[in-house]
N, CA, C and O atoms as a DFTB+ gen file, in Angstrom:
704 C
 N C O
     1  1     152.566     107.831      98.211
     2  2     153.134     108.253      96.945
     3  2     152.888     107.161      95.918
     4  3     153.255     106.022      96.210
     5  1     152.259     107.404      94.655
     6  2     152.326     106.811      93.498
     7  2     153.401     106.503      92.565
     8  3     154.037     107.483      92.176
     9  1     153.645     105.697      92.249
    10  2     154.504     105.613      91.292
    11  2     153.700     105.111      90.109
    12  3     152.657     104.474      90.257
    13  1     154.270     105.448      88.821
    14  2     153.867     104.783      87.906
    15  2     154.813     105.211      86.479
    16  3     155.663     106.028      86.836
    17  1     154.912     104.939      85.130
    18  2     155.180     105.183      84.288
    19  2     155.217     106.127      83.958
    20  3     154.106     106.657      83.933
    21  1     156.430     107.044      83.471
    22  2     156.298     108.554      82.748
    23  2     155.494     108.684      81.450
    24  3     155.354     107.736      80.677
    25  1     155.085     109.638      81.289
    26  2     154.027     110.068      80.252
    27  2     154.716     110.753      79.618
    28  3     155.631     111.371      80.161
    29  1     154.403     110.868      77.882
    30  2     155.450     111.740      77.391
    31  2     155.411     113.318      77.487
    32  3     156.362     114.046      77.203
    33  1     154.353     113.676      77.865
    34  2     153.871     114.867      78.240
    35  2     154.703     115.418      79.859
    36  3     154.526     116.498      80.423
    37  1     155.395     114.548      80.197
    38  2     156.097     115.303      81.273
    39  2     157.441     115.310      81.244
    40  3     157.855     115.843      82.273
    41  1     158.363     114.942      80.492
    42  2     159.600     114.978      80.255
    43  2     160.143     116.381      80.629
    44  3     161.109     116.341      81.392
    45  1     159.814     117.350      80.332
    46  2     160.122     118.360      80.476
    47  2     160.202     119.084      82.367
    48  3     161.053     119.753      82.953
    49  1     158.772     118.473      82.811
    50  2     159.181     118.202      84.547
    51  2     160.131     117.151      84.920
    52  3     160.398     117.007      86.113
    53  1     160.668     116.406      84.039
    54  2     161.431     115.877      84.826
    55  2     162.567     116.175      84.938
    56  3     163.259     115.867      85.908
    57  1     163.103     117.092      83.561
    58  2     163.966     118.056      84.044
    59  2     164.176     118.985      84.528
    60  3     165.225     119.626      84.450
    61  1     163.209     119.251      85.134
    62  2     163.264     120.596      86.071
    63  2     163.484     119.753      87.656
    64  3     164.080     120.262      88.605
    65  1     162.892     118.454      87.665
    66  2     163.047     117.916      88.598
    67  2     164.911     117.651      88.676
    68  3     165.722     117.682      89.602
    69  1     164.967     117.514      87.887
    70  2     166.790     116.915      87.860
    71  2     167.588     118.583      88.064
    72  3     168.606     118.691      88.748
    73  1     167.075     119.546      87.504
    74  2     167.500     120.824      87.903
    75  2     167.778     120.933      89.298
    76  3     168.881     121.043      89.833
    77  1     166.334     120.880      89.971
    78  2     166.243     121.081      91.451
    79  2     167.024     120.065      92.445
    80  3     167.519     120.329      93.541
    81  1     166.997     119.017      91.859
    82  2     168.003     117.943      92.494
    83  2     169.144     118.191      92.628
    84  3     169.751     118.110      93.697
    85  1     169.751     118.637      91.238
    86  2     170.946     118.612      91.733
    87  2     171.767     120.413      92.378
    88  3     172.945     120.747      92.254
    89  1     170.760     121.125      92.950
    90  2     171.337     122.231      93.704
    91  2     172.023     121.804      95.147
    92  3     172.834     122.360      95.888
    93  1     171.471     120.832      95.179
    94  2     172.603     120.917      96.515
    95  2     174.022     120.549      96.512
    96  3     174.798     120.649      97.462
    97  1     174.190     120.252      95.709
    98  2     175.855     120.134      95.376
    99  2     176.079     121.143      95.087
   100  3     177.159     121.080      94.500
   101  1     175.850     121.820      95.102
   102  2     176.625     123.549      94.976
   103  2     177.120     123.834      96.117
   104  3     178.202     124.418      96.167
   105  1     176.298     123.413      97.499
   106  2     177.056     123.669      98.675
   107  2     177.813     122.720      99.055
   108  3     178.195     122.914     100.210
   109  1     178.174     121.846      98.635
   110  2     179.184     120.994      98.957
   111  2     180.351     121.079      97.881
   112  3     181.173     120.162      97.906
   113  1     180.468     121.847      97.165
   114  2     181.792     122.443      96.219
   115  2     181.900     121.616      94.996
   116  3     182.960     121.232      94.501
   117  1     180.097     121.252      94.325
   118  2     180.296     120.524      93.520
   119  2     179.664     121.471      92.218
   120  3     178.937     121.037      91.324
   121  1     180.053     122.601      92.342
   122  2     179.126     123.128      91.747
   123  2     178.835     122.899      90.100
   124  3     177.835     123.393      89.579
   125  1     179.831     122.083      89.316
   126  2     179.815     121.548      88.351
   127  2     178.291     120.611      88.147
   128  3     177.297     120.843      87.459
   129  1     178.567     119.692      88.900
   130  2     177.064     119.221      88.856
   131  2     175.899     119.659      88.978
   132  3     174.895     119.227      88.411
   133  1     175.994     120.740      89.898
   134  2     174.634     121.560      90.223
   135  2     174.169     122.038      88.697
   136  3     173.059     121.871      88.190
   137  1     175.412     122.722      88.075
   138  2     175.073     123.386      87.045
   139  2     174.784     122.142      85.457
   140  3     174.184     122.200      84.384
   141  1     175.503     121.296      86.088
   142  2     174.839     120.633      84.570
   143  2     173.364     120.427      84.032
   144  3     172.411     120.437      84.812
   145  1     173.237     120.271      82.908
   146  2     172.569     119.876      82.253
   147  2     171.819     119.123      82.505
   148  3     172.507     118.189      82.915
   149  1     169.960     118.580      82.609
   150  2     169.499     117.069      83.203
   151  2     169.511     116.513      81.195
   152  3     169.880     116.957      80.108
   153  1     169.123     115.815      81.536
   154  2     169.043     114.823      80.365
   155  2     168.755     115.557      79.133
   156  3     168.499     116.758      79.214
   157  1     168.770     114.864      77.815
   158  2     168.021     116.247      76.969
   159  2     166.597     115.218      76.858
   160  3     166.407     114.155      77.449
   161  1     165.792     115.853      75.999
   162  2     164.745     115.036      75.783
   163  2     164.336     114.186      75.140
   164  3     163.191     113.745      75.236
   165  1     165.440     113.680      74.136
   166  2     165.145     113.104      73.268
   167  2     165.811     111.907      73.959
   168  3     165.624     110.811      73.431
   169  1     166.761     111.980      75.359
   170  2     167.237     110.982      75.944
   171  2     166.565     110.182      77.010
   172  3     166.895     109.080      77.449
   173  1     165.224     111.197      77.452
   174  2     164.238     111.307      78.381
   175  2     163.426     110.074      77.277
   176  3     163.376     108.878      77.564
   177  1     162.899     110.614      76.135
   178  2     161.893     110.370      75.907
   179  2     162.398     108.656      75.406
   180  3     161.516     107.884      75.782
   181  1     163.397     108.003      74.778
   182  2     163.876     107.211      74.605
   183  2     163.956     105.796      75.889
   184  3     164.076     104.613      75.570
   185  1     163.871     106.231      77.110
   186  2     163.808     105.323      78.762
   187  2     162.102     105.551      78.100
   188  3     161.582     104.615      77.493
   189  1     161.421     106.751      78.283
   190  2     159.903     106.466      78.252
   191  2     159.591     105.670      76.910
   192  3     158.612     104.963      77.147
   193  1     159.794     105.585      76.288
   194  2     159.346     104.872      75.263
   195  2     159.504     103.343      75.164
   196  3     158.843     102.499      74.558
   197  1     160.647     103.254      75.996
   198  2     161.191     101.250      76.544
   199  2     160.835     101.283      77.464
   200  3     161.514     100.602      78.233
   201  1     159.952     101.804      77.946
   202  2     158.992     101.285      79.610
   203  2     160.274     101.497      80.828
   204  3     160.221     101.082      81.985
   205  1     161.401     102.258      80.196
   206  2     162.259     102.622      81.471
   207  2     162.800     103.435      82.453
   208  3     163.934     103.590      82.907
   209  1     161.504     104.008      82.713
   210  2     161.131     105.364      83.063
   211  2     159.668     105.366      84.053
   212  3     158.561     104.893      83.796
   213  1     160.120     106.037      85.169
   214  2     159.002     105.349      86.204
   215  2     158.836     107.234      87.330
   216  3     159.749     107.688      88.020
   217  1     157.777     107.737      87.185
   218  2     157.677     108.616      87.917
   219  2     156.621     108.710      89.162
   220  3     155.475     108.323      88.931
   221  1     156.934     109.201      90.471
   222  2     156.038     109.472      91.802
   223  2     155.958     110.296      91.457
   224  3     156.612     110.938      90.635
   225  1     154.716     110.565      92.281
   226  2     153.506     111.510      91.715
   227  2     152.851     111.579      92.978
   228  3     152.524     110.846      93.912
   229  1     152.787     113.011      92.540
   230  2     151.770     113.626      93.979
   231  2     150.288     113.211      93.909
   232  3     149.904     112.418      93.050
   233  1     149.144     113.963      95.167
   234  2     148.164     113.666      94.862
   235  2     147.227     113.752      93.486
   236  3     146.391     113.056      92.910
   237  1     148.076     115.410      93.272
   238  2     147.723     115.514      91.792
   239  2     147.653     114.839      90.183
   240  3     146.857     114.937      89.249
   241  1     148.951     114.105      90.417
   242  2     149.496     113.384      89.121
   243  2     150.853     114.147      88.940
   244  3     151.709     113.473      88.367
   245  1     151.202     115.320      89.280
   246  2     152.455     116.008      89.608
   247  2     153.720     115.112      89.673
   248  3     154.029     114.890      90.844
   249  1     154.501     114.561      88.813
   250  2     155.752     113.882      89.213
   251  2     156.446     114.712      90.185
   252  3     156.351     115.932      90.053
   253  1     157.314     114.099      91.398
   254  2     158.099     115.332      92.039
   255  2     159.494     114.439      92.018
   256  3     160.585     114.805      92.452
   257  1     159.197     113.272      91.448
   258  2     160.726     112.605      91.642
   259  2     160.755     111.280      90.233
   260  3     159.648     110.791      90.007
   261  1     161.908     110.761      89.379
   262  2     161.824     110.286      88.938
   263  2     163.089     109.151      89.151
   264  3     163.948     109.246      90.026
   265  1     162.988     107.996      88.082
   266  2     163.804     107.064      88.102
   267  2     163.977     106.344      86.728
   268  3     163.041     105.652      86.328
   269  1     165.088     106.457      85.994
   270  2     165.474     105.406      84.679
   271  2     166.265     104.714      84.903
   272  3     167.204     105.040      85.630
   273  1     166.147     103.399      84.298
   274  2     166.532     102.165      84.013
   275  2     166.558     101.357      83.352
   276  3     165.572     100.943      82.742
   277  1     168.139     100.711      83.248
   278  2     167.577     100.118      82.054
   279  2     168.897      98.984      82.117
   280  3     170.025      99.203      82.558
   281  1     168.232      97.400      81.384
   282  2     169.136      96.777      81.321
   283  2     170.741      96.404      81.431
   284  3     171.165      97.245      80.638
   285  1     171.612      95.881      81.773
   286  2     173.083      96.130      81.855
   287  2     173.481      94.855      82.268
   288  3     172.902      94.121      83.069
   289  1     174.590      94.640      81.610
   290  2     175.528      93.329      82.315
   291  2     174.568      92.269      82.919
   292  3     174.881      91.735      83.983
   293  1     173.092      91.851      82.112
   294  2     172.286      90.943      83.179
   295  2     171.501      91.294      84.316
   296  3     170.771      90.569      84.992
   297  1     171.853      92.984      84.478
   298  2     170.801      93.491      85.865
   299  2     170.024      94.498      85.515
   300  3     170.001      95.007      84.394
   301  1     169.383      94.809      86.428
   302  2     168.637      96.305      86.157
   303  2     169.547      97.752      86.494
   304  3     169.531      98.245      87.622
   305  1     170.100      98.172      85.697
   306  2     171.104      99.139      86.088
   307  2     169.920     100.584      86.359
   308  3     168.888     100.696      85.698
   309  1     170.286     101.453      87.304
   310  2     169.417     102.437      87.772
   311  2     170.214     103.842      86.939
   312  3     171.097     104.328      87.646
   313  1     170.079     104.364      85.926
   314  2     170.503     105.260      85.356
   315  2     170.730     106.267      86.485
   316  3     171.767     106.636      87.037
   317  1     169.405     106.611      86.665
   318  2     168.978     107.775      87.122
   319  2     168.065     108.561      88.332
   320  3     167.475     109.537      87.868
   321  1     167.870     108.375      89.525
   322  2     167.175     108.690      90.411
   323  2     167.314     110.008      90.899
   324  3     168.462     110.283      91.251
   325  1     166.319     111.060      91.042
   326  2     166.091     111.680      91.358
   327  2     164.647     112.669      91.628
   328  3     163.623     112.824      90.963
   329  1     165.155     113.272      93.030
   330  2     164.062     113.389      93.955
   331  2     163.536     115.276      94.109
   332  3     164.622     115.855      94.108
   333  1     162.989     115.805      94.167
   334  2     162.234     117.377      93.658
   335  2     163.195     117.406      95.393
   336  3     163.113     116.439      96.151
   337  1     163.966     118.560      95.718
   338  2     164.019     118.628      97.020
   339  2     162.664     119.556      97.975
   340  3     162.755     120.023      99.111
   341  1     161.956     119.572      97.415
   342  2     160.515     119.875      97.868
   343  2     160.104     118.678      98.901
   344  3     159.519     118.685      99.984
   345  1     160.677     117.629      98.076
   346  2     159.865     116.405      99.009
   347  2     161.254     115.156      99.386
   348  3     161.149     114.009      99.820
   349  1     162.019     115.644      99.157
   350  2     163.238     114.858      99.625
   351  2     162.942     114.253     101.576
   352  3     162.201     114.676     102.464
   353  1     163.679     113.427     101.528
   354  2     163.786     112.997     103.247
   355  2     162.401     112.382     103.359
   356  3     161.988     112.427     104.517
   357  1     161.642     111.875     102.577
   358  2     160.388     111.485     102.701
   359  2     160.143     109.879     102.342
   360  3     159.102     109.240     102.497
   361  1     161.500     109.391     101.782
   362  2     161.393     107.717     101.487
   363  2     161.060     107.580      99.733
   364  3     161.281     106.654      98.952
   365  1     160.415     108.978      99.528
   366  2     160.798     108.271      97.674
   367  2     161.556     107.882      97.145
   368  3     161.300     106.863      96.503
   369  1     162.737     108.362      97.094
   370  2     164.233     108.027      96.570
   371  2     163.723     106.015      96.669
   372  3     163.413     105.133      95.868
   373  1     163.924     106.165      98.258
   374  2     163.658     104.681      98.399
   375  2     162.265     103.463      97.902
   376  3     162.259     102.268      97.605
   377  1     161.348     104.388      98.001
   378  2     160.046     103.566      97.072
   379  2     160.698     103.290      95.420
   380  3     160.662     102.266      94.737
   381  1     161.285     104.639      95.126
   382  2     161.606     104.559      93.849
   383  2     162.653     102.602      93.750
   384  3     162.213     101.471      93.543
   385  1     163.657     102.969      93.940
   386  2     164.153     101.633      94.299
   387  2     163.753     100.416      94.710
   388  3     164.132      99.249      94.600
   389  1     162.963     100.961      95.166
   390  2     162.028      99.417      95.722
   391  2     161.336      98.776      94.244
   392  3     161.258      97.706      93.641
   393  1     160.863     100.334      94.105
   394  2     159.613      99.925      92.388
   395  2     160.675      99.094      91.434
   396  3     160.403      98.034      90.870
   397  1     162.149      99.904      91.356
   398  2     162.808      98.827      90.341
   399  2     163.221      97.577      90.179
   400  3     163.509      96.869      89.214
   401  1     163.169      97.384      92.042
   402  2     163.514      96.080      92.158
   403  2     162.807      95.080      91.992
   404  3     163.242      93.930      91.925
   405  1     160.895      95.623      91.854
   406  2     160.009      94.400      91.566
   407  2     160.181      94.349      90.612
   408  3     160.140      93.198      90.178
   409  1     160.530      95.592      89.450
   410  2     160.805      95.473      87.894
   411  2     162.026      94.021      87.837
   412  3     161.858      92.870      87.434
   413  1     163.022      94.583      88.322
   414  2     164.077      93.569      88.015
   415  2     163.566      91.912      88.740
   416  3     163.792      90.793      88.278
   417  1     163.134      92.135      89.478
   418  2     162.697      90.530      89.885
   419  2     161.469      90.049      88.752
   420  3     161.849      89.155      87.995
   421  1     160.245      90.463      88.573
   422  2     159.387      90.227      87.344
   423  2     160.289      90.136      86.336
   424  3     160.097      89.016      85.862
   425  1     161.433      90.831      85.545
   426  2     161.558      90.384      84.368
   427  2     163.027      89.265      84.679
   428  3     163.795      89.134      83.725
   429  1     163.282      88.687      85.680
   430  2     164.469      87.773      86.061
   431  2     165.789      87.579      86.100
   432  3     166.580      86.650      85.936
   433  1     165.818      89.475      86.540
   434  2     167.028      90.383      86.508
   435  2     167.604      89.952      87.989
   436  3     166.602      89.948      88.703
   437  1     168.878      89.546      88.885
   438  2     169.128      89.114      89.771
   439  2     168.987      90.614      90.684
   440  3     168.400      90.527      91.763
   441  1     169.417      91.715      90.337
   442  2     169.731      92.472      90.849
   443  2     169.897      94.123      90.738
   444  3     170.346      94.303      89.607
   445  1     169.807      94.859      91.112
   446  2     169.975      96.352      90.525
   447  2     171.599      96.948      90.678
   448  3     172.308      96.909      91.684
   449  1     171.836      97.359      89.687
   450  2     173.323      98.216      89.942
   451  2     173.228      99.639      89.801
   452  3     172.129     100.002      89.382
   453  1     174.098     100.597      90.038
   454  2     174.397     101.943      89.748
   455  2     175.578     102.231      89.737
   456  3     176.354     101.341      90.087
   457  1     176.146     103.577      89.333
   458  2     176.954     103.907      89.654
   459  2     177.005     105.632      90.002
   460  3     176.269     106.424      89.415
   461  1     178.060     106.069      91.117
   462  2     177.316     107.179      91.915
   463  2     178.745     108.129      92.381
   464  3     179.862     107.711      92.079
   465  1     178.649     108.831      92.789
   466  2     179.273     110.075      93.701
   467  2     179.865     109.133      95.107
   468  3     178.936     108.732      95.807
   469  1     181.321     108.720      95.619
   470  2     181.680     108.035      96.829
   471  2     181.589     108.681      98.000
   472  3     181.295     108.207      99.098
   473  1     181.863     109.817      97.707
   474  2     181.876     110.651      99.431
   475  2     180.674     111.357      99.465
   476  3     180.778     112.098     100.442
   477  1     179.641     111.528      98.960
   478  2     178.794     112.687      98.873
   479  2     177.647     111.878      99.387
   480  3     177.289     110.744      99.067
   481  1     177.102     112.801     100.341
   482  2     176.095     111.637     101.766
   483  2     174.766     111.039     100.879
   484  3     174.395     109.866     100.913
   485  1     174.235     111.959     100.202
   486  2     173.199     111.162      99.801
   487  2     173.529     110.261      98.474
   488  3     172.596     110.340      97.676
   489  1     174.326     109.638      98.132
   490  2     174.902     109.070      97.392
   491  2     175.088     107.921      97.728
   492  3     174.120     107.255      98.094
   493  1     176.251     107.417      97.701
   494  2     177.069     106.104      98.026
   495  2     176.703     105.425      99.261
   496  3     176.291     104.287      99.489
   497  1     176.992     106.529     100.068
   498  2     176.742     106.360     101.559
   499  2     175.015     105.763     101.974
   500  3     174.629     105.006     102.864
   501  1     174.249     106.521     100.852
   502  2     172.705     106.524     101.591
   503  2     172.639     104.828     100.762
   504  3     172.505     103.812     101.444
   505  1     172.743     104.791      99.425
   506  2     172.634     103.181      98.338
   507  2     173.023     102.516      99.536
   508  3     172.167     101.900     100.172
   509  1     174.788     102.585     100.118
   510  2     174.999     101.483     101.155
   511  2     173.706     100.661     102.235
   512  3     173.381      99.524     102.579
   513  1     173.341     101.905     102.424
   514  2     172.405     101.782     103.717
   515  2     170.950     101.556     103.078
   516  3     169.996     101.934     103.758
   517  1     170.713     100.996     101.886
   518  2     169.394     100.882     100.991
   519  2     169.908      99.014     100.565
   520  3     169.080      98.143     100.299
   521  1     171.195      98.827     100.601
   522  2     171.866      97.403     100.946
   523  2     172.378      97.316      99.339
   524  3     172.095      96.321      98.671
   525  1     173.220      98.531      98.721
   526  2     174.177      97.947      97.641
   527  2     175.252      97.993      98.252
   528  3     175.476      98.666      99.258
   529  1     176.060      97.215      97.638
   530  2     177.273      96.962      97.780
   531  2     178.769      97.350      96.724
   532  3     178.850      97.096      95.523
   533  1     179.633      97.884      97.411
   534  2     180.396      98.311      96.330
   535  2     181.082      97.306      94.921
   536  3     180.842      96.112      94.742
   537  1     181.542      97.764      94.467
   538  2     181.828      96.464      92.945
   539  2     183.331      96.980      93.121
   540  3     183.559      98.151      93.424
   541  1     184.108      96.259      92.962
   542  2     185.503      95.850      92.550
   543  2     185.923      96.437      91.205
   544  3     184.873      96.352      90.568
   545  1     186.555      96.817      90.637
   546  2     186.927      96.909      89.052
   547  2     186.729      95.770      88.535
   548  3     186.282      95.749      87.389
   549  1     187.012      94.467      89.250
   550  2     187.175      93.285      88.397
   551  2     186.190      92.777      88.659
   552  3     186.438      91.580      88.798
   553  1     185.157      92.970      88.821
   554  2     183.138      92.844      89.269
   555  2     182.891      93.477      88.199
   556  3     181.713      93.820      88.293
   557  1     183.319      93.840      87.218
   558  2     182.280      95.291      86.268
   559  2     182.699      94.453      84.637
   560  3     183.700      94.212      83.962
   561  1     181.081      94.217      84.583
   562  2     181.156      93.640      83.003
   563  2     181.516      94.286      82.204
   564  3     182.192      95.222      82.631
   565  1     181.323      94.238      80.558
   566  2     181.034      95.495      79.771
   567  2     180.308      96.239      79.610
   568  3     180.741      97.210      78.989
   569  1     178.798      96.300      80.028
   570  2     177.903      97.399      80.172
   571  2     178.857      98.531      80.688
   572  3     179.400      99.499      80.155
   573  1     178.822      97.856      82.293
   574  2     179.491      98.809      83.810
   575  2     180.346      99.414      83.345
   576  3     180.215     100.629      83.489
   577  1     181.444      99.005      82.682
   578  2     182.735      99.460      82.105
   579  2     182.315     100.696      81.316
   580  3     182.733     101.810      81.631
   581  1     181.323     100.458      80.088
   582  2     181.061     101.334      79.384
   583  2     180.521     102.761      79.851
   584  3     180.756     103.932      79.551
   585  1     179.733     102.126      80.680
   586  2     178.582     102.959      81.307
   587  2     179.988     104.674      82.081
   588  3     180.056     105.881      81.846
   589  1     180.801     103.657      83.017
   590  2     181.726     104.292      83.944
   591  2     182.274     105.490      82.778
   592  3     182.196     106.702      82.980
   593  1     182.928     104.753      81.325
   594  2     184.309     105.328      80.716
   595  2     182.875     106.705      79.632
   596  3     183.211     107.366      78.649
   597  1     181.857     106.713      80.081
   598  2     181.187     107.500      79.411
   599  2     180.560     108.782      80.199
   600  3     179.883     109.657      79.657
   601  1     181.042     108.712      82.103
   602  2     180.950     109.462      83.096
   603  2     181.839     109.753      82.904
   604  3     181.921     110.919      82.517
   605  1     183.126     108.965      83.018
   606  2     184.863     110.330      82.621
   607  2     185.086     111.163      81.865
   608  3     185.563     112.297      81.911
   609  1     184.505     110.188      80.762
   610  2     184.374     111.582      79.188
   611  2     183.851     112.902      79.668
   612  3     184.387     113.993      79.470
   613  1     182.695     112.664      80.350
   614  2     181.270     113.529      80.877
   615  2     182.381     114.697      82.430
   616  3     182.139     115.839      82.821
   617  1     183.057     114.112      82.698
   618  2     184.437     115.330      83.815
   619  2     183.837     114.460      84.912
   620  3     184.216     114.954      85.974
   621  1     183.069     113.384      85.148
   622  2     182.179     113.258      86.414
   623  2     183.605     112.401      87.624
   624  3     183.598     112.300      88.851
   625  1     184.507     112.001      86.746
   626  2     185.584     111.312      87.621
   627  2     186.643     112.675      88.214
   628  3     187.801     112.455      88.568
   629  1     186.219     113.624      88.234
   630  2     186.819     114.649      89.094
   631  2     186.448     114.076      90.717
   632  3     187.226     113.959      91.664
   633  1     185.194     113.818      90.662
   634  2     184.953     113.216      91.915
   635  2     185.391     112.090      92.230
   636  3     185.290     111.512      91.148
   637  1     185.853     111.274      93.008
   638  2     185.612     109.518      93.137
   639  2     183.867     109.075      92.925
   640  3     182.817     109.607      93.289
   641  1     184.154     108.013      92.260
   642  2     182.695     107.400      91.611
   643  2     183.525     105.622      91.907
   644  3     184.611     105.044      91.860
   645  1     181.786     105.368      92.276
   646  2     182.178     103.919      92.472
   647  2     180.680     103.417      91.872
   648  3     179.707     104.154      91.716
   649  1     180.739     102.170      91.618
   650  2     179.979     101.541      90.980
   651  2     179.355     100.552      92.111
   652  3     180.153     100.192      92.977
   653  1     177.810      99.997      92.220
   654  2     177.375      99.177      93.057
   655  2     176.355      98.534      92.664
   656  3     175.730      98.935      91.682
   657  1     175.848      97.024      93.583
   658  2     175.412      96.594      93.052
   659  2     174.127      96.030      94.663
   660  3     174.335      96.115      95.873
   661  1     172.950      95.522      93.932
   662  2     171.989      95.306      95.206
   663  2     171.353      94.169      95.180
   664  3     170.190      94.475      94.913
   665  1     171.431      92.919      95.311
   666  2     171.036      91.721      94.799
   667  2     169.113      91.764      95.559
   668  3     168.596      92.490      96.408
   669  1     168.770      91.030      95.024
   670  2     167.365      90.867      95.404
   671  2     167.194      90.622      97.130
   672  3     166.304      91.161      97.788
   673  1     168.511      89.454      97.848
   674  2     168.022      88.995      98.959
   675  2     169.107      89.867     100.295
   676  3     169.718      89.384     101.248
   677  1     168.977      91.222      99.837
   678  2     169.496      92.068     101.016
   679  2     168.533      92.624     102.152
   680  3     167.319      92.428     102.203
   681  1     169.206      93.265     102.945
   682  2     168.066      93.796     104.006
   683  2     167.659      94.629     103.667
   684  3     168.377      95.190     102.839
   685  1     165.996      95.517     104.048
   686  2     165.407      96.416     103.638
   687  2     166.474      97.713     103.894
   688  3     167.501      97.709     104.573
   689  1     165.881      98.804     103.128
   690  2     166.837     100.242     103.151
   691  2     166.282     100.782     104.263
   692  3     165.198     100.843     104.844
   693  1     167.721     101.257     104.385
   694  2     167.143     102.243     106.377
   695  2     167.767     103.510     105.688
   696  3     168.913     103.793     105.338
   697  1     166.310     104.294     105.621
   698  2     167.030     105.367     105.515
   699  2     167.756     106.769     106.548
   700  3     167.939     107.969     106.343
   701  1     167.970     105.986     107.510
   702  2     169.127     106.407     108.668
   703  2     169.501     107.569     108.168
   704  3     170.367     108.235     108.736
């Protein structure tokens, strides 16, 4: 799998990619998320335009999974990952992550953060096992803070959401 930079010419797959992603929370009684909205485009095109926006790509050039990011509190915060479930269970999710982390080490970012869904398996649970670690309330700068109180606005704290963080010198991701 390729990774490389989104083109502005595909924004529009990448929300279809974020469509398809998020159907499986419908069977797990999330169906709020399933049904939301992916990004609009002018929010898409804004990560592509600051180089923070990174898509795998099939043999074709086909994105089937994407990833935004972008600065925060001193790290590389991971907006956004998501994977076409066409090709899920295949380690992109995890290349994707990997790709940000050479980003964040080249530009002399210590570490990658997110923040995510706590009980929901490919979530919290899978990051754990990719080697983030959970954050404390009193771990969360003002980015994190902001970032969080702009998911509540958004209904996303219906769920438990926790915030995490992945320093450069953890163990590789098992995706177990």
């Amino acid at each position: 799998m390729h990774i490389r930079a989104v083109r502005s010419g595909e924004l529009t797959r990448l929300q279809d990619i974020e469509r398809a992603a998020g159907r499986p929370f419908r069977d797990i009684g999330m169906a709020e998320i399933a049904d939301d909205e992916p990004p609009a485009l002018d929010e898409l095109a804004r990560y592509q335009r600051a180089g923070h926006a990174w898509a795998a790509v099939d043999p074709t050039g086909l994105p089937v999974a994407y990833v935004l990011a972008e600065p925060i509190d001193g790290d590389l915060h991971v907006e956004q990952v998501s994977v076409h479930p066409d090709h899920a269970r295949q380690g992109i999710g995890r290349a994707l992550l990997e790709h940000l982390e050479d980003r964040a080490a080249a530009d002399g970012l210590p570490a990658l953060t997110l923040t995510t869904f706590r009980d929901v398996p490919w979530n919290a649970p899978y990051y754990a096992r990719c080697g983030f670690v959970l954050l404390d309330e009193t771990e969360l700068g003002p980015g994190l803070r902001a970032v969080r109180e702009k998911e509540a606005a958004h209904g996303l704290d219906r769920w438990p959401r926790v915030c995490m963080r992945r320093p450069h010198d953890r163990e590789p991701c098992d995706e177990g």
